[in-house]
TORKOL-703354 format. One record per residue: x, z, y of N, C-alpha, C, O, CB in turn; residue in one letter; residue number from 1. Coordinates in nm, 3 decimals, always signed. Atoms other than C-alpha are relative to their C-alpha. Glycine has a CB too. Example, Ala and Ser with C-alpha at 12.3 -4.5 7.8 and 13.67 -1.06 7.14 Angstrom:
+0.089 / +0.000 / -0.119 / +1.230 / +0.780 / -0.450 / +0.090 / +0.000 / +0.120 / +0.194 / +0.066 / +0.118 / -0.099 / +0.125 / +0.003 / A / 1;
-0.082 / -0.006 / -0.119 / +1.367 / +0.714 / -0.106 / -0.077 / +0.073 / +0.109 / -0.026 / +0.090 / +0.220 / +0.041 / -0.142 / +0.046 / S / 2;
***
This chain:
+0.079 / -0.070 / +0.100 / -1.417 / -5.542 / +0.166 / +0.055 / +0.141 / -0.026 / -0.021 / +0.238 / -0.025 / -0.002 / -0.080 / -0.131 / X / 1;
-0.088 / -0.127 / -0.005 / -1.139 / -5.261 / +0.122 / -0.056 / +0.112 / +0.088 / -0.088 / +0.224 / +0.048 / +0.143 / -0.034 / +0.055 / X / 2;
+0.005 / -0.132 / -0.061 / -1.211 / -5.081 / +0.443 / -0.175 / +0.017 / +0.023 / -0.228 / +0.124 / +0.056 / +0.103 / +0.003 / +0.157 / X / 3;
+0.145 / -0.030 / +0.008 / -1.599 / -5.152 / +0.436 / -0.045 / +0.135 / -0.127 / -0.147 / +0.204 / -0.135 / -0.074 / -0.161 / -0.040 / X / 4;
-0.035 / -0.096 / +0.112 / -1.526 / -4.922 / +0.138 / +0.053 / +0.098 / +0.007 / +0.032 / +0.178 / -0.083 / +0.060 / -0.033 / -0.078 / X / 5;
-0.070 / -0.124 / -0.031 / -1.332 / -4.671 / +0.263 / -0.094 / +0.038 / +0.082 / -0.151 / +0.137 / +0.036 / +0.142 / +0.001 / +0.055 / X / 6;
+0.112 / -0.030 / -0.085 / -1.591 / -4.645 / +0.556 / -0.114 / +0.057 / -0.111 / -0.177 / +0.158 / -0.079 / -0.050 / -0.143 / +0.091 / X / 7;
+0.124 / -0.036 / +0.045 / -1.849 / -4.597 / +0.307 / +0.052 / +0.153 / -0.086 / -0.005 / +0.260 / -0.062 / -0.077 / -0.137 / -0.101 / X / 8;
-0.031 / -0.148 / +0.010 / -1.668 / -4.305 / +0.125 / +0.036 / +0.077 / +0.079 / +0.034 / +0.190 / +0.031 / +0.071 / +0.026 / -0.065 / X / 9;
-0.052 / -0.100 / -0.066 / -1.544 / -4.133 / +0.378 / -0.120 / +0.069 / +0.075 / -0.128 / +0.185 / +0.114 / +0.111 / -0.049 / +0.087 / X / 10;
+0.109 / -0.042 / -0.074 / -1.874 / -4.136 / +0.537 / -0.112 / +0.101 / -0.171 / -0.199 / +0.188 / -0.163 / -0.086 / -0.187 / +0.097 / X / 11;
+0.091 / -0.100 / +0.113 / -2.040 / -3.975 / +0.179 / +0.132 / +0.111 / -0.003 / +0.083 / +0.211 / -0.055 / -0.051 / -0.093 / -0.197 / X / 12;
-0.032 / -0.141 / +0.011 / -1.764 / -3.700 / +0.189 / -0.016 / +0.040 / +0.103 / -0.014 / +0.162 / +0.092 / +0.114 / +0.040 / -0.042 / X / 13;
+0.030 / -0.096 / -0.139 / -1.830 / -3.599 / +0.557 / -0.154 / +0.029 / -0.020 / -0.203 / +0.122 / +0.043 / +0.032 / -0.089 / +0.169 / X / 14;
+0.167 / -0.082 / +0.001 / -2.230 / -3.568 / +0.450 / +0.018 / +0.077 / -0.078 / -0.002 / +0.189 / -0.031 / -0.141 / -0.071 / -0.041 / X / 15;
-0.064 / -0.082 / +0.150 / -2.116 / -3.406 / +0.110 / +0.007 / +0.138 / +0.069 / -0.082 / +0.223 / +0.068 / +0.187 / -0.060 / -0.074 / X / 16;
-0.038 / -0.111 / -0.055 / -1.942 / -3.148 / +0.300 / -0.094 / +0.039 / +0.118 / -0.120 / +0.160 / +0.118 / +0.137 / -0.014 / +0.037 / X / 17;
+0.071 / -0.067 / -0.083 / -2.176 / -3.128 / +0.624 / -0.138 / +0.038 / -0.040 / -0.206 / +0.099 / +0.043 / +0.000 / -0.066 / +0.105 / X / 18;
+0.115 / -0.066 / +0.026 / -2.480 / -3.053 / +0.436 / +0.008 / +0.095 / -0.117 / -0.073 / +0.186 / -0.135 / -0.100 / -0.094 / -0.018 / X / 19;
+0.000 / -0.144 / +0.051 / -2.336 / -2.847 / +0.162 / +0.125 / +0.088 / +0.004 / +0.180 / +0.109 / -0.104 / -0.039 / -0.003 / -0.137 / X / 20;
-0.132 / -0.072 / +0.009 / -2.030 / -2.638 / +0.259 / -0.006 / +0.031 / -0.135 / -0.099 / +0.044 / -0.215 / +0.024 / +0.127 / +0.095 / X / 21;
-0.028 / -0.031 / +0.098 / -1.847 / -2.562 / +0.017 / +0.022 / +0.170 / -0.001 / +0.064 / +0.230 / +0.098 / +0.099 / -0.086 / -0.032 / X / 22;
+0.026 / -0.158 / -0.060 / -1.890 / -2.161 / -0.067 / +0.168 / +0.049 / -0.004 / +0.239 / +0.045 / -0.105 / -0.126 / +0.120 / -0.124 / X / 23;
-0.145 / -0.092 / -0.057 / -1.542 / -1.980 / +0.099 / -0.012 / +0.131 / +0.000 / +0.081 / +0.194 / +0.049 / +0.046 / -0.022 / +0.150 / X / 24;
+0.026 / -0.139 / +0.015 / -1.654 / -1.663 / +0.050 / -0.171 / +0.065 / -0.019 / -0.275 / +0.017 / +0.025 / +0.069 / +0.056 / +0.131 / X / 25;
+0.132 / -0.029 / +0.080 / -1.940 / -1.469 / -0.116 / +0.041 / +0.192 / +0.077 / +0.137 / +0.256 / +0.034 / +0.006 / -0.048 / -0.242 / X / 26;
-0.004 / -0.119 / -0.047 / -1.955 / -1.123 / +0.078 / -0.089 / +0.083 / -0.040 / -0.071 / +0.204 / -0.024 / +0.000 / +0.000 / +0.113 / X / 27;
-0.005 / -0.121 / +0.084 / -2.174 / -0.975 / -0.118 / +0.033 / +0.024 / -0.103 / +0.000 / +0.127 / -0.162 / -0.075 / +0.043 / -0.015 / X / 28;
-0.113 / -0.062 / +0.103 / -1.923 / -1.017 / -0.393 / +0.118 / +0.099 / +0.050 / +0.193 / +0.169 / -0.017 / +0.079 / -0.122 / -0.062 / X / 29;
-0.116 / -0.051 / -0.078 / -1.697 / -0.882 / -0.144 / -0.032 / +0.161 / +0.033 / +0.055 / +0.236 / +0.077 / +0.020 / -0.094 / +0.144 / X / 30;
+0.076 / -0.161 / -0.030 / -1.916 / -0.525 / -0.104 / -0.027 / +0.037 / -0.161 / -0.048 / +0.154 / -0.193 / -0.187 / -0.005 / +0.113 / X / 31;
-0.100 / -0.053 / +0.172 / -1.842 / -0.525 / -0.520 / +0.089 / +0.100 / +0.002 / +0.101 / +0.218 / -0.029 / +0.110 / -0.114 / -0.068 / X / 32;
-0.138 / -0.012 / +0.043 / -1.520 / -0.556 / -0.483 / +0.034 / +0.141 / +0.100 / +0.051 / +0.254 / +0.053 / +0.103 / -0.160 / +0.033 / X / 33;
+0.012 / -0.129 / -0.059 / -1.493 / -0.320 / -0.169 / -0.028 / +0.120 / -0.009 / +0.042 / +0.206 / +0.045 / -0.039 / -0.002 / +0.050 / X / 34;
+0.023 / -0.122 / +0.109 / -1.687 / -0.042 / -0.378 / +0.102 / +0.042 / -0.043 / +0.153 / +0.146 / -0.002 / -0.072 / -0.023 / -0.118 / X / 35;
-0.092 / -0.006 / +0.147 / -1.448 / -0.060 / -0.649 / +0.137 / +0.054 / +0.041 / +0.193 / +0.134 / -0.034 / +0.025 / -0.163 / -0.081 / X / 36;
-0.158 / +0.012 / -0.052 / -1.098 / -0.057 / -0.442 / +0.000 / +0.069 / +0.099 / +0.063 / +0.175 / +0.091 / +0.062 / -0.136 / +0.039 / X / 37;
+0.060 / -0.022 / -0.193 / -1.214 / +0.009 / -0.046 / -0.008 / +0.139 / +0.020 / +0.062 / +0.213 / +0.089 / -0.183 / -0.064 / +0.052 / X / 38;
+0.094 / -0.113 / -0.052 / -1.447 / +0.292 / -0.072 / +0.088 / +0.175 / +0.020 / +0.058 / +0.279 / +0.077 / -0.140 / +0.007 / -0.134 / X / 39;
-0.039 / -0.190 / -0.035 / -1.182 / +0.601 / -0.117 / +0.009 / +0.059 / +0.123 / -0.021 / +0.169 / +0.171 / +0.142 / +0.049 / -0.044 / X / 40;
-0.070 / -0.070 / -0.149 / -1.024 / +0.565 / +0.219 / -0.058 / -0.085 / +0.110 / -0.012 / -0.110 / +0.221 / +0.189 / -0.010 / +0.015 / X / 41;
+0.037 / +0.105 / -0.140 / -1.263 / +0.324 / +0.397 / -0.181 / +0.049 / -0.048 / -0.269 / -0.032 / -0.019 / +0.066 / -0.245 / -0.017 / X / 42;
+0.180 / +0.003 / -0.039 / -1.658 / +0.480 / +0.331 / -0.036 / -0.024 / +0.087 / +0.016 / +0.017 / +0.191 / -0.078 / +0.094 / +0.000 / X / 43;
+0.089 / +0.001 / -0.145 / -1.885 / +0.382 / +0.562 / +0.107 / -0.065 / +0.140 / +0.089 / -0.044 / +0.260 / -0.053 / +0.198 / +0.041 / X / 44;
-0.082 / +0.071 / -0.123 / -1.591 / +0.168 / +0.763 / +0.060 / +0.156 / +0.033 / +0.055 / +0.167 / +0.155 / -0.111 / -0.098 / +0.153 / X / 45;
-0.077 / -0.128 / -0.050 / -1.421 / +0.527 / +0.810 / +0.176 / -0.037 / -0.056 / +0.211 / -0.110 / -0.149 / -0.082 / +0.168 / -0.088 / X / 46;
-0.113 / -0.004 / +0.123 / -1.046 / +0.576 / +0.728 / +0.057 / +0.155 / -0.010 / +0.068 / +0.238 / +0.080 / +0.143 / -0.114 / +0.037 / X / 47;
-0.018 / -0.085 / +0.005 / -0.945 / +0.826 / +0.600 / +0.152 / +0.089 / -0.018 / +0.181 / +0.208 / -0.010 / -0.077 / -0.002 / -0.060 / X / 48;
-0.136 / +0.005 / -0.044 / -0.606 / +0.826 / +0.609 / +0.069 / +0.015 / +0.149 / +0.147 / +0.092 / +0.204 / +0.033 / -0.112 / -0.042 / X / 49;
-0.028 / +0.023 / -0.227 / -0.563 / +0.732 / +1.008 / -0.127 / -0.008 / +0.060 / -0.186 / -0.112 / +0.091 / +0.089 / -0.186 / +0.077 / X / 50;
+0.166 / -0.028 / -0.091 / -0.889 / +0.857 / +1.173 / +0.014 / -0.076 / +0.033 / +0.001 / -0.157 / -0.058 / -0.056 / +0.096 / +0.104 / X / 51;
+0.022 / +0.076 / -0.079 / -0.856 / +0.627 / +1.433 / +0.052 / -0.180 / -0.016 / +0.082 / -0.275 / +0.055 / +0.049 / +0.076 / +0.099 / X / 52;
-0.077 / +0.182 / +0.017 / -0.740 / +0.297 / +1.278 / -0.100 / -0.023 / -0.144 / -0.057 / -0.058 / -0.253 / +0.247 / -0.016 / -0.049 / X / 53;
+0.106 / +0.071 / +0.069 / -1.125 / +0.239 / +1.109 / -0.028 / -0.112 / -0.040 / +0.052 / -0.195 / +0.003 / -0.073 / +0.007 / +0.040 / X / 54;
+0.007 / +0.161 / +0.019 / -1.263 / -0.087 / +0.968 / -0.185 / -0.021 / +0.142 / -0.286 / -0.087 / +0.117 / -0.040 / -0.054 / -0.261 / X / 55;
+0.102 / -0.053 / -0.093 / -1.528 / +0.012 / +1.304 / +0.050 / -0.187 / +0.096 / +0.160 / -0.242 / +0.105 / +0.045 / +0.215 / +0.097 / X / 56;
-0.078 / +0.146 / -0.108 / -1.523 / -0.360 / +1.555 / +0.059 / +0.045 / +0.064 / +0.162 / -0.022 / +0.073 / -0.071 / -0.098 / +0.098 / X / 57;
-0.064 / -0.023 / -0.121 / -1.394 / -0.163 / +1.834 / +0.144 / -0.006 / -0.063 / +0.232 / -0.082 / -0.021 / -0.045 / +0.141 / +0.082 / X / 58;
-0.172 / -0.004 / +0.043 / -1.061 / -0.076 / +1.620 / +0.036 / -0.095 / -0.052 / +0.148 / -0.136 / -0.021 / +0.052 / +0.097 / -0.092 / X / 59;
-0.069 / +0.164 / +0.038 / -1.029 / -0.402 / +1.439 / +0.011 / -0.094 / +0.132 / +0.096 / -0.183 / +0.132 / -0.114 / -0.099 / -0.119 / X / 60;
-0.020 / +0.072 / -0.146 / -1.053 / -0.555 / +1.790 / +0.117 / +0.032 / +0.021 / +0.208 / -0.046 / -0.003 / -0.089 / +0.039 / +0.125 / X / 61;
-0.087 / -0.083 / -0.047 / -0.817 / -0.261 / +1.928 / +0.132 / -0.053 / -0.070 / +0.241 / -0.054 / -0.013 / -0.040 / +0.146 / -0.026 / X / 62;
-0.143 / -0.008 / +0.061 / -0.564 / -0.353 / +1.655 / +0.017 / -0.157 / -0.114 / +0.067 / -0.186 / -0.223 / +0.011 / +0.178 / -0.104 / X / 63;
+0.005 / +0.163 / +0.060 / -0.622 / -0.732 / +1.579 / -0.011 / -0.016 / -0.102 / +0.080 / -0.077 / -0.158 / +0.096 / -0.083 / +0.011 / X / 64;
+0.051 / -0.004 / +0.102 / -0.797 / -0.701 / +1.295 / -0.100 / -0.079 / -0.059 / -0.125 / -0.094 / -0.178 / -0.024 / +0.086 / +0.001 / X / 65;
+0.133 / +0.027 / +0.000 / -1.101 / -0.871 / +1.369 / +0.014 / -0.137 / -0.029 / -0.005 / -0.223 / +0.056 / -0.078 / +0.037 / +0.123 / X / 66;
-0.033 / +0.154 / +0.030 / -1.020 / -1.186 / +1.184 / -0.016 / -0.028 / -0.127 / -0.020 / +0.082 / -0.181 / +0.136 / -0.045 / +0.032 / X / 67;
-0.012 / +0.015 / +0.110 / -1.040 / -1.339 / +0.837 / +0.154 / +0.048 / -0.037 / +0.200 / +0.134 / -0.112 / -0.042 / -0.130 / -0.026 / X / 68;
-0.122 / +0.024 / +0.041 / -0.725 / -1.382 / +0.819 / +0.100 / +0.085 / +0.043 / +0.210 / +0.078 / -0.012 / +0.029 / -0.113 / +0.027 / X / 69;
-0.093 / -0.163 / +0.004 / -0.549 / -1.063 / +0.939 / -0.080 / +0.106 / -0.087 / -0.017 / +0.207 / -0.117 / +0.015 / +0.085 / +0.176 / X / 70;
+0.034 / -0.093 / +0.119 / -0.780 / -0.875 / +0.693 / +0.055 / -0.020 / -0.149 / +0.059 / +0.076 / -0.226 / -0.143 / -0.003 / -0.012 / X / 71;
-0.003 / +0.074 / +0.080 / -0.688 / -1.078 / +0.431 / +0.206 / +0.020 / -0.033 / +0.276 / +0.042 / -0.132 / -0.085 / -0.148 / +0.062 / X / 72;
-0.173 / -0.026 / +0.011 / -0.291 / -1.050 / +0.508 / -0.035 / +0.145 / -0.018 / +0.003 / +0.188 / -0.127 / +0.125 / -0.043 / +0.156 / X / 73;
-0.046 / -0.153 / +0.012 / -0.345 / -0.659 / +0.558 / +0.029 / +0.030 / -0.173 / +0.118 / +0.081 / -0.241 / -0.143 / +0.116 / +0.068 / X / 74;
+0.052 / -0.075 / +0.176 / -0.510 / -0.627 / +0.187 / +0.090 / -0.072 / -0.091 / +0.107 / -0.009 / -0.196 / -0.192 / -0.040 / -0.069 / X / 75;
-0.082 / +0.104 / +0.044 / -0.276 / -0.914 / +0.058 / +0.165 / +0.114 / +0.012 / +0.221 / +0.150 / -0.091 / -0.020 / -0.170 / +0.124 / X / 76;
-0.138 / -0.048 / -0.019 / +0.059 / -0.728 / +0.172 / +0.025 / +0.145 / -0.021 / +0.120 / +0.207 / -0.070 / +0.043 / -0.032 / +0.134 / X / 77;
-0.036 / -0.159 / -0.005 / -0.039 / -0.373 / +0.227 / +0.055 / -0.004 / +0.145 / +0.106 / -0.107 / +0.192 / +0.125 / +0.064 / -0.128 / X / 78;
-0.077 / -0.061 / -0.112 / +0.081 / -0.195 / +0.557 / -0.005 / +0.154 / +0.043 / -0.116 / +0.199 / +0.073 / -0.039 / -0.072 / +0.111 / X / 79;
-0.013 / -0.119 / -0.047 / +0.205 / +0.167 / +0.651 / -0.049 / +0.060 / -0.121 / +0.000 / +0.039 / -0.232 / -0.067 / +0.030 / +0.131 / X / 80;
+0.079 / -0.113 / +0.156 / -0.002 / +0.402 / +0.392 / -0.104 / -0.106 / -0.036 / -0.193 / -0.048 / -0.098 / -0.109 / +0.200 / +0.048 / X / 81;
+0.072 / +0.089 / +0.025 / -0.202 / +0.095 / +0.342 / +0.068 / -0.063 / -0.189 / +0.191 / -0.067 / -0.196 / +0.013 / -0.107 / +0.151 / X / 82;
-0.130 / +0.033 / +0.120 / -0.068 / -0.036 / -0.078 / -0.100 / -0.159 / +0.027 / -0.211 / -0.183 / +0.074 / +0.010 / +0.117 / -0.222 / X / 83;
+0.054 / +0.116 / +0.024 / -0.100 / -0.401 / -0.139 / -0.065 / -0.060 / -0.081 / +0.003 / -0.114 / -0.168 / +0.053 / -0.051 / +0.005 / X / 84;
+0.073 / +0.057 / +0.073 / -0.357 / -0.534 / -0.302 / -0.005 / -0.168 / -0.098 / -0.094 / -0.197 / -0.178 / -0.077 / +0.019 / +0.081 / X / 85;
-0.028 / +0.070 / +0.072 / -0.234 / -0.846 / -0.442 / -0.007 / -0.036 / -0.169 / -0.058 / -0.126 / -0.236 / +0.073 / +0.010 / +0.041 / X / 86;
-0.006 / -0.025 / +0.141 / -0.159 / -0.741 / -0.778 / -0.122 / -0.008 / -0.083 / -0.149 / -0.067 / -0.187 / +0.052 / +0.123 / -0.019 / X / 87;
+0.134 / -0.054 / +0.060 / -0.507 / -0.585 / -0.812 / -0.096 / -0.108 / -0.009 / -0.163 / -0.107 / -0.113 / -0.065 / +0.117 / +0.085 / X / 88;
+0.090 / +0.107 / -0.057 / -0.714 / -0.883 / -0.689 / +0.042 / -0.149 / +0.005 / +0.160 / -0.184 / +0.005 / -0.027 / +0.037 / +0.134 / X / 89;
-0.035 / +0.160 / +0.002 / -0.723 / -1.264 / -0.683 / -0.013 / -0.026 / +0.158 / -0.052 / +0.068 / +0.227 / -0.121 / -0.109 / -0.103 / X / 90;
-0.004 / +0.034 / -0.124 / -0.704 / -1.436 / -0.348 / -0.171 / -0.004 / +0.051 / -0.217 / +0.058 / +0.146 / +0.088 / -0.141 / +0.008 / X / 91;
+0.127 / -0.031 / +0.009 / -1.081 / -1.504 / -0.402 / -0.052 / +0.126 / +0.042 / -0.136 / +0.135 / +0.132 / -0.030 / -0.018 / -0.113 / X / 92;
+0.073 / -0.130 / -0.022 / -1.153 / -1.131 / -0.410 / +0.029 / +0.022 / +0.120 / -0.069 / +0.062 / +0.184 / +0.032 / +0.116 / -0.083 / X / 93;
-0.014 / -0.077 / -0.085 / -0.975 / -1.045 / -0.119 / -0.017 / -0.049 / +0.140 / +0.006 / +0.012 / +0.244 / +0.105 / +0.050 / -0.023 / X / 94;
+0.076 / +0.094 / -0.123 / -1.127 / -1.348 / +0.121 / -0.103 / +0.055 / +0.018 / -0.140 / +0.095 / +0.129 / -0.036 / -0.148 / -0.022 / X / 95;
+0.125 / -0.064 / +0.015 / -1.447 / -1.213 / -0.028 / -0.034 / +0.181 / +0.097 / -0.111 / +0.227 / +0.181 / +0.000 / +0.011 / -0.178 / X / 96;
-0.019 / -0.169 / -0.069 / -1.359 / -0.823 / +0.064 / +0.015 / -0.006 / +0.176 / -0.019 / +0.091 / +0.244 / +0.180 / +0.085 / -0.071 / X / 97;
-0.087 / +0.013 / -0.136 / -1.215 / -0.940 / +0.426 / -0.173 / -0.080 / +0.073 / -0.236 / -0.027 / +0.164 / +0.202 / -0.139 / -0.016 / X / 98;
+0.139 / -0.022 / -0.039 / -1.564 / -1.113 / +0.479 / -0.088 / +0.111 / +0.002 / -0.131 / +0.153 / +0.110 / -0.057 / -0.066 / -0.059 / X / 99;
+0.130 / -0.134 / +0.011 / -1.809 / -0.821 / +0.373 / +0.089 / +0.087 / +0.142 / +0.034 / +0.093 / +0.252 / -0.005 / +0.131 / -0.217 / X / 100;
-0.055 / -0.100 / -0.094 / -1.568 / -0.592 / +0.593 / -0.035 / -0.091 / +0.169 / -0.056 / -0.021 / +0.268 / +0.198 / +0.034 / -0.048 / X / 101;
+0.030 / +0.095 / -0.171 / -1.635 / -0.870 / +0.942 / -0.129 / +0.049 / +0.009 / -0.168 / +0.133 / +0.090 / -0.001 / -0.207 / +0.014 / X / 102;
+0.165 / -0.042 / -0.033 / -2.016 / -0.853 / +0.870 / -0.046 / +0.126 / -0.036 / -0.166 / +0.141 / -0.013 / -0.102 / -0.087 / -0.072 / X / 103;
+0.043 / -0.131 / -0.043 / -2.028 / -0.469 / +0.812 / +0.042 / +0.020 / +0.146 / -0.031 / +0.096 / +0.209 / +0.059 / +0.111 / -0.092 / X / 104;
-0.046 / -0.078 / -0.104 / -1.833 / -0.426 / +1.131 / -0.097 / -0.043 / +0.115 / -0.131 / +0.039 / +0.199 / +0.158 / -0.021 / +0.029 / X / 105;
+0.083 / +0.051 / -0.060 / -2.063 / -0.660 / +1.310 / -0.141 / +0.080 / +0.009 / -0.209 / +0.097 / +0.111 / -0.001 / -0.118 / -0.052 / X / 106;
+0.118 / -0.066 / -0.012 / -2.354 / -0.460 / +1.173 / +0.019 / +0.153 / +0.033 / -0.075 / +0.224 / -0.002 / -0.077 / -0.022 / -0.125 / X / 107;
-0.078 / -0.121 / +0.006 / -2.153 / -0.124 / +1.260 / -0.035 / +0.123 / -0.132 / -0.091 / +0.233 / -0.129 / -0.027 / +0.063 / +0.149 / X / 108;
-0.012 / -0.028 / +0.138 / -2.135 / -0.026 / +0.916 / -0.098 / +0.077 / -0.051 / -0.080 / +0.170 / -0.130 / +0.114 / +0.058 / -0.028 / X / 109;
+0.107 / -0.054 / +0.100 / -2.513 / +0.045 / +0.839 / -0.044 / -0.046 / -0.163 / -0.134 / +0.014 / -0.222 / -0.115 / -0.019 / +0.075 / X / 110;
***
């Protein structure tokens, strides 16, 4: 009876979860937050700091960027003239920010 029971929950949290993910990021909260913080030295995916080290796909490719989760450490830690965003932001915001920035680069930042 036990595992006829465990079978039966385990099978309602794998539909649970395969028909409604749970939301991991909200990107156009993330083009908010990006406004607000982003936009001095990153308009339009530009930088303005290091011409050539854009939030553009070719350079997040070029410089292993092109990931959740190396956007997410950059803005999390800070790097080079980059400051860390930690302080400023919740982990939330800056999953959110690290999405919007994938699907602008995807759309090449129209």
């Amino acid at each position: 009876m036990k595992k006829i029971l465990s079978i039966i929950l385990l099978a309602v949290a794998i539909l649970t979860f395969a028909f409604n993910p749970p939301a991991l990021a909200d990107a156009a909260g993330g083009a908010k937050i990006f406004k607000a913080n982003c936009n001095a030295c990153h308009l339009g995916g530009k930088n303005v700091v290091q011409a050539n080290k854009t939030l553009q796909k070719d350079a997040l490719e070029k410089y292993g960027m092109n990931s959740v989760a190396a956007i997410v450490t950059q803005v999390t830690k800070g790097k080079n003239a980059m400051p860390a965003f930690k302080s400023r932001l919740t982990d939330e915001q800056i999953h959110n920010v690290a999405e919007y920035v994938l699907k602008q680069s995807e759309k090449g930042w129209t």
